[in-house]
MARPAFI-799913 format. One line per 2 residues: number of its first residue (from 1); their letters; for each residue x, y negated, z of C-alpha. Coordinates in pm, whole numbers, always signed. Layout:
BEGIN
NUM> a> X/Y/Z; ... .
END
This chain:
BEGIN
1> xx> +1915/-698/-3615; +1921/-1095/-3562 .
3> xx> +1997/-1246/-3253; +1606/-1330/-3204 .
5> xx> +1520/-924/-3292; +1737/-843/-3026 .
7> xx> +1570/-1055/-2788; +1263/-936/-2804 .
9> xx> +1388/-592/-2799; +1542/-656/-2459 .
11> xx> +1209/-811/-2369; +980/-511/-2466 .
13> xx> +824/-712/-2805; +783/-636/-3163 .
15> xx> +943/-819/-3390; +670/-803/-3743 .
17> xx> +710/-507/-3974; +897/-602/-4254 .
19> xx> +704/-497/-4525; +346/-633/-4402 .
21> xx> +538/-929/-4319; +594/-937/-4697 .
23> xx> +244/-976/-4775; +162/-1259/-4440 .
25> xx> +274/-1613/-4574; +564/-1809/-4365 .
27> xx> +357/-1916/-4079; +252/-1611/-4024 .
29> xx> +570/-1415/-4017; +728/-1688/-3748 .
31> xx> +436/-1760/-3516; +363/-1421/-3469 .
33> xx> +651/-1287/-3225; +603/-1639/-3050 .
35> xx> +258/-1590/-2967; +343/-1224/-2846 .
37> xx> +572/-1400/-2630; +443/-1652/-2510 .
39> xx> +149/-1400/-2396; +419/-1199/-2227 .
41> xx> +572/-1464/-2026; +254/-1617/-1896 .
43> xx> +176/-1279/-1762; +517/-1259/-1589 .
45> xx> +520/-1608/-1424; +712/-1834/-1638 .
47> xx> +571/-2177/-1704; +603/-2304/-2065 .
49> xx> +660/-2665/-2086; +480/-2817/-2371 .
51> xx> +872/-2940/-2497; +940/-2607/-2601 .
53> xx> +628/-2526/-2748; +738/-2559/-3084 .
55> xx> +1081/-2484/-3041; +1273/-2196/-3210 .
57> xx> +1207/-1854/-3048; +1595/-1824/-2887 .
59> xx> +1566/-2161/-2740; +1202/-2112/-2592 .
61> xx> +1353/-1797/-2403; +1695/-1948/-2274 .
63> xx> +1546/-2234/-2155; +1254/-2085/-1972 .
65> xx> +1450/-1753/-1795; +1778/-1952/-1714 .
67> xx> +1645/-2042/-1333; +1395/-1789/-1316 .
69> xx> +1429/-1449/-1187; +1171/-1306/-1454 .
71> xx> +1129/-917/-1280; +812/-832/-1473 .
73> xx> +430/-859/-1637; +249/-759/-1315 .
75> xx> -53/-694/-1470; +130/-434/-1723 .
77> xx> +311/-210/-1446; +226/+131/-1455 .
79> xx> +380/+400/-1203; +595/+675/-1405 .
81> xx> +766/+891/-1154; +831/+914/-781 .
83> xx> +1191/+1076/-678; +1379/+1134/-364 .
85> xx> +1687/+1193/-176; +1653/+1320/+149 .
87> xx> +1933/+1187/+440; +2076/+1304/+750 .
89> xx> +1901/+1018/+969; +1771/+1159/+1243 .
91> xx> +1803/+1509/+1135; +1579/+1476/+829 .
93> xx> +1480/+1141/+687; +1396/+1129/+296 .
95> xx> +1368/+840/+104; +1142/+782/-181 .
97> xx> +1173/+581/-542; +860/+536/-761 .
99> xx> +973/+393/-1091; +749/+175/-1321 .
101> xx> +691/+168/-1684; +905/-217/-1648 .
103> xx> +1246/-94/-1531; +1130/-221/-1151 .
105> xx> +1125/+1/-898; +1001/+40/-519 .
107> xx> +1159/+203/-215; +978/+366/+85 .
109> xx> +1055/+638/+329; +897/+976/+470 .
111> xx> +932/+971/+834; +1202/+1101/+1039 .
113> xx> +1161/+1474/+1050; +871/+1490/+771 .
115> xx> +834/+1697/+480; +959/+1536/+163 .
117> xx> +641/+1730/-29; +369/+1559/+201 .
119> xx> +485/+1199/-32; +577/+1450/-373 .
121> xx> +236/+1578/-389; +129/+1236/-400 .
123> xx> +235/+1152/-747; -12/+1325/-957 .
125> xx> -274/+1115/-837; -90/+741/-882 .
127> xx> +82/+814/-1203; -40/+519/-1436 .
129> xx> -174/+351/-1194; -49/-31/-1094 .
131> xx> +159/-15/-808; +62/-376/-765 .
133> xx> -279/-260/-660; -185/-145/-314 .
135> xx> -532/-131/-123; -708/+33/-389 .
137> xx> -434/+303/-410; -396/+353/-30 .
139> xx> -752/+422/-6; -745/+636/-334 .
141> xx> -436/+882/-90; -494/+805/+273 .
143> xx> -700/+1150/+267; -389/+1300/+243 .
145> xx> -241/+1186/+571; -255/+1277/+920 .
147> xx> -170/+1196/+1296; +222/+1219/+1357 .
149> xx> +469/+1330/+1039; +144/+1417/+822 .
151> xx> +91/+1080/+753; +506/+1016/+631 .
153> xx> +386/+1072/+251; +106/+814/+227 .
155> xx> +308/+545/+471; +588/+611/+224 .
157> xx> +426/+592/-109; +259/+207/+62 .
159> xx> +588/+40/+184; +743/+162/-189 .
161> xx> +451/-4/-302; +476/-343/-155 .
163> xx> +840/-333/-237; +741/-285/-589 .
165> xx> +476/-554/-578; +739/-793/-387 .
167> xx> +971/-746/-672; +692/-802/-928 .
169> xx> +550/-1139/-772; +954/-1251/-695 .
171> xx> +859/-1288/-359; +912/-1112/+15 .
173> xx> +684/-881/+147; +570/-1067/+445 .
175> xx> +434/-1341/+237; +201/-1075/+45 .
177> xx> +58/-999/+428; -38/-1374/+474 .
179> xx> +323/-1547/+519; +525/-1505/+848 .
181> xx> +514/-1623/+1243; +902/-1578/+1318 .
183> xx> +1210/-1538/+1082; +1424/-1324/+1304 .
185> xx> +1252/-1000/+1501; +1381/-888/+1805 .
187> xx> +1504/-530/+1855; +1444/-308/+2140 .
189> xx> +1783/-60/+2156; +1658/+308/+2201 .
191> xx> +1921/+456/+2421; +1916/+830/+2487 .
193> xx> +1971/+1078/+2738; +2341/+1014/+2883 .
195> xx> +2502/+1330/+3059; +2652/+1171/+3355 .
197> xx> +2564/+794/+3502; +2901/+707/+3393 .
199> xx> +2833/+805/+3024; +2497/+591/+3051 .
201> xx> +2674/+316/+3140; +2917/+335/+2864 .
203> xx> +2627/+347/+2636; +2445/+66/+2797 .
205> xx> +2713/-151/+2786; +2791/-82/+2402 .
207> xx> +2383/-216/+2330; +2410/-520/+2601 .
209> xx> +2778/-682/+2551; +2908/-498/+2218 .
211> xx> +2548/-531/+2036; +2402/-810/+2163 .
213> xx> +2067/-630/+2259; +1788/-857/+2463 .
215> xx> +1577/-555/+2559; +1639/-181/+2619 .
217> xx> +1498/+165/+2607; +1616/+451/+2822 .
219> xx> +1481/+815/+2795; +1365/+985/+3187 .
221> xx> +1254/+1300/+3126; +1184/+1567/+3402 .
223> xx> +1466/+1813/+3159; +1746/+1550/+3379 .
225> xx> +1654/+1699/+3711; +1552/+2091/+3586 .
227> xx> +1881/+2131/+3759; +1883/+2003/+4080 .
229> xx> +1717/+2264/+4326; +1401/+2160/+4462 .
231> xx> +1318/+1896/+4236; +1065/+2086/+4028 .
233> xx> +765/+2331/+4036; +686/+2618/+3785 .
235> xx> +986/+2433/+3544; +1186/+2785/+3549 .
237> xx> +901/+2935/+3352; +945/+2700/+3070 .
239> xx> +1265/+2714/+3023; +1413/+2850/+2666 .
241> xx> +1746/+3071/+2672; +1969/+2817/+2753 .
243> xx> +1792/+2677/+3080; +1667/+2374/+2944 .
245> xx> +1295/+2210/+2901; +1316/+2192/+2503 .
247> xx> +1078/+1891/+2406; +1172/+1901/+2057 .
249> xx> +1124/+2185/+1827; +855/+2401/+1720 .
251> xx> +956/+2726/+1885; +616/+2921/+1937 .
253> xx> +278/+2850/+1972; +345/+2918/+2397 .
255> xx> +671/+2712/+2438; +696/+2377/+2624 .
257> xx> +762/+2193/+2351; +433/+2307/+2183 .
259> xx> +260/+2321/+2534; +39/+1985/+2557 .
261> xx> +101/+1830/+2914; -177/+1916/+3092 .
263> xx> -128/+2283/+3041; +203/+2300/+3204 .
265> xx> +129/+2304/+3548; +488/+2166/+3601 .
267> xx> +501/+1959/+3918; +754/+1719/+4035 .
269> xx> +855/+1666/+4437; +945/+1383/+4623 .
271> xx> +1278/+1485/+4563; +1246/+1499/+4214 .
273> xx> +1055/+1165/+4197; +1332/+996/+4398 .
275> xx> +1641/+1162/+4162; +1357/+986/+3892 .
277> xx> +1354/+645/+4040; +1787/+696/+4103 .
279> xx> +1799/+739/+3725; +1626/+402/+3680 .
281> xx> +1780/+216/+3970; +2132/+254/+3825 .
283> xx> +1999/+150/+3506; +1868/-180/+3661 .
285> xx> +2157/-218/+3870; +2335/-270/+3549 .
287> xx> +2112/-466/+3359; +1989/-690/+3651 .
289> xx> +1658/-802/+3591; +1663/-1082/+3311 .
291> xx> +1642/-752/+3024; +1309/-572/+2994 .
293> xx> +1350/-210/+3061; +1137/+40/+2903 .
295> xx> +1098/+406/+2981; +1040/+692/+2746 .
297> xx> +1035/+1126/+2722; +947/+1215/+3059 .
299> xx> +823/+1575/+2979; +538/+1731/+2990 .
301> xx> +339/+1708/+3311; -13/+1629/+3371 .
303> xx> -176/+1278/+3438; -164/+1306/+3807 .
305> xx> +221/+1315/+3824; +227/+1071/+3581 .
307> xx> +62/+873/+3858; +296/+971/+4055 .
309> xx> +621/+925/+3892; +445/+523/+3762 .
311> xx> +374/+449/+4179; +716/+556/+4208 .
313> xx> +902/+334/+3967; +638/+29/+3972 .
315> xx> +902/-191/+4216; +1162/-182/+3880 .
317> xx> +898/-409/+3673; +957/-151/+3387 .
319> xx> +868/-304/+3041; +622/-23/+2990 .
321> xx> +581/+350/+3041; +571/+566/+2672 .
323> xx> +400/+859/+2617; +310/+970/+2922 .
325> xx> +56/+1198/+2774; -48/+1237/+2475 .
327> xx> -186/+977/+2274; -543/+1112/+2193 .
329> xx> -643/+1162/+2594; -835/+804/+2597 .
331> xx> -980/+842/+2939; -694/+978/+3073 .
333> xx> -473/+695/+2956; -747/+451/+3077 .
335> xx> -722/+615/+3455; -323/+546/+3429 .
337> xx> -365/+221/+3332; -609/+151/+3606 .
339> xx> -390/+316/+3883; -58/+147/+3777 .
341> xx> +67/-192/+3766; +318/-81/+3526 .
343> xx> +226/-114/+3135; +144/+180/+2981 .
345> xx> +176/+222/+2597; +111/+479/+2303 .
347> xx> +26/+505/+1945; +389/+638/+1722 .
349> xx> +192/+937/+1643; -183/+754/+1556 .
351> xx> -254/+715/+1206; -482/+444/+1104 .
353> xx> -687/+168/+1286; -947/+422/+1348 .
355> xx> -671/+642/+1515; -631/+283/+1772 .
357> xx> -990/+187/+1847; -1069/+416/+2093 .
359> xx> -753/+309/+2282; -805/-44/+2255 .
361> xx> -1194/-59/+2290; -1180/+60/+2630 .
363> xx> -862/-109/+2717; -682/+255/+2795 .
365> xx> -350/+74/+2700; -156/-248/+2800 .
367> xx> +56/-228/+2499; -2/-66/+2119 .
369> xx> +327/+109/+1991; +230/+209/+1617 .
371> xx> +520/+368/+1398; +461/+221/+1056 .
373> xx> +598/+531/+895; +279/+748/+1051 .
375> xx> -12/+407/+1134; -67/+375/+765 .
377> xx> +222/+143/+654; +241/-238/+643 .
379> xx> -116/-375/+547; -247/-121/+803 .
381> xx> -27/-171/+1096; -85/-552/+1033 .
383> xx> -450/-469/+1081; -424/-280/+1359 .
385> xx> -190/-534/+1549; -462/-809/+1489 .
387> xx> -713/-563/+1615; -567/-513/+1957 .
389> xx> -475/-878/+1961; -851/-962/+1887 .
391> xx> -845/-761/+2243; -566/-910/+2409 .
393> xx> -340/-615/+2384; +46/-656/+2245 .
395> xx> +229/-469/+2003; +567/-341/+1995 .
397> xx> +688/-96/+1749; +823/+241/+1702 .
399> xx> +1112/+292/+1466; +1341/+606/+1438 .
401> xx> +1445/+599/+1033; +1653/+453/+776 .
403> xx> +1709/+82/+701; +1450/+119/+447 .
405> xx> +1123/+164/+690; +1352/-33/+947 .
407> xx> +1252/-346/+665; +937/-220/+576 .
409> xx> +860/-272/+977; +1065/-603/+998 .
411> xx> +807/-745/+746; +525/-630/+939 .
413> xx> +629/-749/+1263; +692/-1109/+1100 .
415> xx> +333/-1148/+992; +183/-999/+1286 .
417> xx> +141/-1228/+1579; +108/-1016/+1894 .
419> xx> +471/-869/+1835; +712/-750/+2080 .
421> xx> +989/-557/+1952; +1101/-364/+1696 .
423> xx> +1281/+9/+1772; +1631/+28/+1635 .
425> xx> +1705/+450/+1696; +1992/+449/+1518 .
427> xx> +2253/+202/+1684; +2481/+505/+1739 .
429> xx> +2570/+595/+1401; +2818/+371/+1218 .
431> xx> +2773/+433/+865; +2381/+336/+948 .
433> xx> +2343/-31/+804; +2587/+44/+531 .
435> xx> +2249/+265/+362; +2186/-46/+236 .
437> xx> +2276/-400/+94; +2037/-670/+155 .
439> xx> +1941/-837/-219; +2046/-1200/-64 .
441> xx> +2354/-1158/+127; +2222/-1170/+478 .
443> xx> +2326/-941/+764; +2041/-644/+805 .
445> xx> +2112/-713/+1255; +2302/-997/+1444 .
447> xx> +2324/-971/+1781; +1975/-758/+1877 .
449> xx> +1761/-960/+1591; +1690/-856/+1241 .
451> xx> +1723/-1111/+991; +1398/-1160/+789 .
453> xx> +1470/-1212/+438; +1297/-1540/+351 .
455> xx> +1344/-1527/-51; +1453/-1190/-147 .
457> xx> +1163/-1042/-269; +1013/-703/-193 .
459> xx> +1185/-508/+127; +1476/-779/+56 .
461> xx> +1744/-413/+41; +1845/-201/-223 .
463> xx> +2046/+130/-151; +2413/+146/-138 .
465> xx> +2428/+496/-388; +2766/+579/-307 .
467> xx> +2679/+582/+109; +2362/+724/+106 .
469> xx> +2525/+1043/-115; +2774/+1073/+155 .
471> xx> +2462/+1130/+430; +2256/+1356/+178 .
473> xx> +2134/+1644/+359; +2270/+2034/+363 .
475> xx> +2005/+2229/+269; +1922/+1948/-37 .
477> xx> +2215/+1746/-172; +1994/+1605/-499 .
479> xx> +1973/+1254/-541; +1631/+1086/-738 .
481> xx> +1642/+1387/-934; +1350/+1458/-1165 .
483> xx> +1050/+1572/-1015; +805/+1702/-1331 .
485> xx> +652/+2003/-1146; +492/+1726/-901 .
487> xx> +311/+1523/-1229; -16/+1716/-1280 .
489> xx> -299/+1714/-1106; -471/+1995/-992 .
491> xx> -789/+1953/-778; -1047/+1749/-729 .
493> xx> -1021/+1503/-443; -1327/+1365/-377 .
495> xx> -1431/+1421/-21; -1816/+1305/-72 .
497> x> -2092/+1511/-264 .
END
């Protein structure tokens, strides 16, 4: 093979068949792997200057790749697999791979706590497709999601995309949403559920002098007073078979954690409402009040203790109240936010715009709090933060995954104005960042930001194998392993006569 055979071999072209070449004249034989070239190239981005245009084959290529990072021929990608590998993050987290017919290849994620299968049985219907084409193929699978962890396969399957369509173009996500407002985002630091004041402390100063963090997150859940006497009503019936209020968990169709929170009937007293406010005053007493302070996992009581517990903590200027109930109660979210001076906020389950409207049509929230792995992923969540900005209502975000949909939502939250913060859930474990390597060197977090990659293209990360098969889950220790029995389809989607 000559040097220009193997060239175009590397580059996916044909060099003429010998023997028909035999019967073409010169010309011919020499202009033809040119022209197939030169056809390629234009499709992938490079510019020919008209100096080479009648240079020799070798020296047209080496001079118009040697300062260009040439991924691909956009317009010729075709999707040819999807694979996984499922982590420990948050007790389940998987990560997804779809591969193209180019050698390029995008990453996304299936939320924390999601079924891998709700992204695998996605594949049979965007195999061939161009990946490039990320509207037209969200629209084609959004069917196929849901409110909460039924949407983690199609919010997967789009941030892989636009990391696959970054990498095509050579350029960073954010600029494919319509270019960027900020080039760092600030982080909110989720901090859980300490067992002593002493412990929370410990873990409060780790986030605000170790860290770096400008804004915090505690959890204040009703399950942090079940033991003090006289602080609850009708809690004992609730209780699993270790005396606690389990939130998380499906454990029966009549436990607590399944229980929505009207249906409880759980009540708190004044002097559960002031061991409440104790909770947040030593909180504040060590932030002081230049950090916002944000308040999540209460437990599940009905709308007029939430009223009760808000009234309660209004003089602490809390950032905003989370979840008080749940997300799809728009009047009821409307009457909190008219009793309480406090901000209330929602939305990490709601999938889709649609899913938001309600909420932000009647002004029911202060604040939106969409989790991009369940909203509908980037070009979604961008649409429903200018929504409820056309409204005057914020947006922070809700994060609780790998660093993969951690930079899937980094590049949302630069393009979308009315950002807050960004949740980083996973400050406590130490191997975390090290999932990843960023594609241009930066630091993924310095000092409570996230860096926004301003060149790299795609997500701007690419997984660190060897740390990522260190974190593989128990019960599934494969790694992008073939996934054949997922490649045919077998219904008819349609959901219109």
């Amino acid at each position: 093979m000559t040097p220009a055979q193997k060239i175009l071999s590397k580059l996916g072209l044909k060099d003429p068949d010998p023997i028909a070449s035999q019967e073409s004249n010169v010309e011919n034989r020499s202009e033809n792997p040119r022209r197939e070239f030169l056809k390629k190239s234009t499709l992938g981005g490079i510019a020919l200057g008209g100096a080479f245009m009648f240079s020799p084959i070798e020296e047209v290529i080496a001079n118009t790749t040697q300062k260009v990072r040439r991924y691909s021929a956009p317009s010729d990608l075709k999707i040819t697999d999807l694979r996984y590998a499922t982590t420990t993050v948050l007790g389940r987290t998987s990560i997804i791979r779809i591969d193209t017919n180019q050698g390029i290849y995008g990453l996304g994620e299936v939320r924390d706590g999601a079924d891998v299968r709700y992204a695998l049985m996605l594949k049979s219907r965007i195999l061939g497709m161009n990946p490039c084409n990320v509207e037209m193929i969200f629209k084609k699978i959004k069917q196929f999601g849901g409110p909460a962890r039924q949407a983690g396969g199609v919010c997967g399957v789009e941030m892989a995309l636009w990391d696959l369509c970054g990498k095509a173009y050579n350029i960073p996500a954010w600029q494919l949403l319509g270019g960027r407002y900020r080039d760092k985002i600030r982080l909110y630091a989720d901090t859980p559920e300490a067992g002593s004041p002493e412990e929370q402390k410990k873990l409060m100063d780790y986030r605000l002098n170790d860290q770096g963090y400008t804004w915090l997150k505690m959890d204040l859940g009703i399950g942090e007073i079940n033991k003090i006497p006289g602080a609850l009503v009708n809690s004992k019936f609730w209780e699993n078979s270790r005396g606690d209020l389990q939130q998380w968990g499906d454990v029966g169709p009549t436990s607590y954690a399944i229980t929505r929170h009207p249906f409880t009937q759980i009540q708190i007293t004044e002097k559960g409402l002031d061991e409440m406010a104790k909770l947040v005053d030593n909180v504040r007493g060590l932030l002081g009040y230049d950090i916002p302070l944000s308040t999540d996992h209460y437990g599940h009581f009905d709308l007029n203790n939430g009223i009760r517990l808000g009234k309660k903590l209004e003089k602490y200027r809390l950032a905003w109240m989370e979840d008080v109930v749940p997300w799809d109660y728009t009047d009821q979210w409307k009457t909190l936010s008219d009793s309480l001076e406090t901000p209330m906020l929602t939305g990490e389950d709601i999938y889709l715009l649609s899913g938001f409207k309600a909420l932000i049509d009647n002004h029911a929230v202060d604040i939106i709090h969409p989790d991009l792995a369940s909203s509908g992923g980037l070009l979604e969540t961008k649409r429903i933060g200018d929504y409820a900005e056309e409204h005057g209502i914020a947006m922070a975000m809700h994060q609780a995954g790998t660093p993969v949909s951690f930079m899937a939502n980094v590049h949302c939250a630069a393009a979308t104005q009315n950002f807050l913060a960004l949740e980083h859930h996973s400050i406590d474990l130490p191997w975390w960042e090290s999932l990843v390597k960023t594609t241009d060197g930066r630091k993924l977090i310095t000092k409570g930001y996230a860096n926004l990659p301003l060149t790299a293209p795609g997500l701007g990360i690419e997984l660190n194998d060897d740390v990522v098969k260190q974190h593989l889950h128990a019960d599934d220790k494969s790694y992008f392993a073939p996934t054949k029995e997922w490649d045919q389809l077998r219904s008819h989607d349609r959901i219109f006569s």
